[in-house]
Every structure is written in structure tokens, then in C-alpha cells.
C-alpha positions as CSV (number, residue, x, y, z in Angstrom):
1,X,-65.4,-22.8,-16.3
2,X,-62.8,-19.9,-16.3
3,X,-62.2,-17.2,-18.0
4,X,-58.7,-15.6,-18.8
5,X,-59.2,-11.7,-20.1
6,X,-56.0,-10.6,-21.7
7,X,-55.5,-7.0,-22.4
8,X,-53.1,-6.5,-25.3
9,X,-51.1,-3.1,-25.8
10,X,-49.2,-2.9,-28.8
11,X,-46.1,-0.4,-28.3
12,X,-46.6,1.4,-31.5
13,X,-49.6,1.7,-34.2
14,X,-50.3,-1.3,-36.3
15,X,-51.7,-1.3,-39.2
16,X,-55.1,-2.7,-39.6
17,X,-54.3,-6.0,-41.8
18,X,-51.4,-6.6,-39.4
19,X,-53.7,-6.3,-36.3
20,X,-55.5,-8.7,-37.7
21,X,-53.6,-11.1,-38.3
22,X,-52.4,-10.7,-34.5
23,X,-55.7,-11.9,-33.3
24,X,-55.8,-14.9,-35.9
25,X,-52.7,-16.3,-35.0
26,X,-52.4,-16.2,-31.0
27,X,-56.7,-17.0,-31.7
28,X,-55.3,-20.3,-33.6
29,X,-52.4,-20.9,-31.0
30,X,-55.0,-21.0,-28.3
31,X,-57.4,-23.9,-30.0
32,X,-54.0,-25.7,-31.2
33,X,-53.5,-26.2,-27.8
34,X,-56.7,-28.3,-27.5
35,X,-57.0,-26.5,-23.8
36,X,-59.2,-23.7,-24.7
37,X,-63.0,-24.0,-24.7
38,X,-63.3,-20.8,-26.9
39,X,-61.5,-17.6,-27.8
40,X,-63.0,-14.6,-28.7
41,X,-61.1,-12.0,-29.8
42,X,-61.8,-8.4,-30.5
43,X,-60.1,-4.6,-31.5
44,X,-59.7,-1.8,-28.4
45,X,-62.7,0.8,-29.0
46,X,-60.4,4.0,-28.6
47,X,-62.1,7.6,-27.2
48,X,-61.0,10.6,-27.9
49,X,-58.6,11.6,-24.8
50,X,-57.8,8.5,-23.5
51,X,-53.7,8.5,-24.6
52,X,-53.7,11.2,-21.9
53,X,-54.2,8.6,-19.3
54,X,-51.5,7.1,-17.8
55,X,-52.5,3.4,-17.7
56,X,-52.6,0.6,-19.5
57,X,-54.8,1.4,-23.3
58,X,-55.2,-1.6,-25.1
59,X,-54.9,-2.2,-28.9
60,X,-56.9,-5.2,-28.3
61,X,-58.7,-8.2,-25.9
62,X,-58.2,-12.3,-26.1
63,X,-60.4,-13.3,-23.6
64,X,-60.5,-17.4,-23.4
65,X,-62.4,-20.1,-21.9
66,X,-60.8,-22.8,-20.0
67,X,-62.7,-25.8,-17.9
68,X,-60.4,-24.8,-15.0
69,X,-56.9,-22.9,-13.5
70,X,-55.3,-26.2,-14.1
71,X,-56.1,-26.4,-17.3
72,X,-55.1,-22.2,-18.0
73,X,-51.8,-23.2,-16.7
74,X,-51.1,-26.5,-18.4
75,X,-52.0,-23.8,-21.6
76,X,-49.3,-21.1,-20.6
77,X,-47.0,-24.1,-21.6
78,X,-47.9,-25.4,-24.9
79,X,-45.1,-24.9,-27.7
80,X,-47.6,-23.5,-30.0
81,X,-48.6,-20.6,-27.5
82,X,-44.8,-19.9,-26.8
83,X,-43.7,-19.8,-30.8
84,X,-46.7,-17.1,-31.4
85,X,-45.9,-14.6,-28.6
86,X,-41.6,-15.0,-29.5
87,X,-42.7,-14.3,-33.2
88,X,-44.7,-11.2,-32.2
89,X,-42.4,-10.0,-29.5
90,X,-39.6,-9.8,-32.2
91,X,-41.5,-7.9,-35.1
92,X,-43.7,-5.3,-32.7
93,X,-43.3,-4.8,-28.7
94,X,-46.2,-5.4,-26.3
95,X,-47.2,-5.7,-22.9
96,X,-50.4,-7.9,-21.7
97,X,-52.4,-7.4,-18.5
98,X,-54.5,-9.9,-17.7
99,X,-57.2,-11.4,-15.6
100,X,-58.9,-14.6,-14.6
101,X,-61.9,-14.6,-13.5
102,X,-65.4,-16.7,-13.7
103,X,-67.9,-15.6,-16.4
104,X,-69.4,-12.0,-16.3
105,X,-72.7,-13.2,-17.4
């Protein structure tokens, strides 16, 4: 088992209900593509301070479970995956960093 840790940074502010339903959808794209194990997704903890660092702050983490790399990067190229991220890129700007890795725990 893998993991894949993305580390989502939303350009600008969103509001709560559209955060929201950021983490549904690309949550839902994930199992559509009948790759992932799980997804877990949850919101960026902010403390006070931290916009003064310069480095990536998220506005949220997708962190998924895969049975292998294979399997991540047969994922990367499901339809469903690519038509979530195209309809989020064109209504608010992100960046992701990410990491694979095996579990933490």
C-alpha cells in the first residue's frame, strides 16, 4: 500500500461552502476511478503568522490510498480525475505539492 499526500493551496480565500464542496468533488473523482483504496480529506489548520512564510500554506490535504505506484499512475489518467481539476482550475487557481510515500503509521 501507498500513500499519495496532496497539499492543496488555493490562490485566493474561499469561502467555506465552496471549500467544501472542493473536497467532495475531487474526494468523489478519486473513488470514481475505482483505483483508490480510500481518501481522506481534510481543511489546512492555519496559525497566526504563517502567511509570512514564504512556502507553500495549504488551504487543504487529499491524502489517498492506492495498492501500488502502478496503480497511482494508472489514477493520474482517469477522465473523471482530469474533468474535476479543469473545472476547478477555471473557477479558482491552485497549486498542489505532493508526496508519495508508505503509511506514517
Amino acid at each position: 500500500m501507498i500513500t499519495h499526500t496532496m497539499i492543496v493551496s488555493f490562490d485566493q480565500p474561499l469561502p467555506d461552502s465552496e471549500l467544501d464542496q472542493y473536497l467532495s468533488d475531487i474526494k468523489q473523482a478519486m473513488l470514481a476511478t475505482r483505483f483508490a483504496e480510500s481518501v481522506q480529506t481534510r481543511r489546512h489548520l492555519p496559525i497566526p503568522g504563517e502567511d509570512a512564510i514564504p512556502a507553500l500554506i495549504a488551504t487543504a490535504i487529499v491524502q489517498v490510498t492506492l495498492a501500488d505506484l502502478d496503480t497511482l499512475a494508472k489514477s493520474f489518467t482517469a477522465p473523471e480525475l482530469h474533468e474535476v481539476i479543469e473545472r476547478w482550475q477555471a473557477r479558482h487557481s491552485y497549486r498542489v505539492a505532493w508526496a508519495n510515500h508508505e503509511s506514517l503509521s
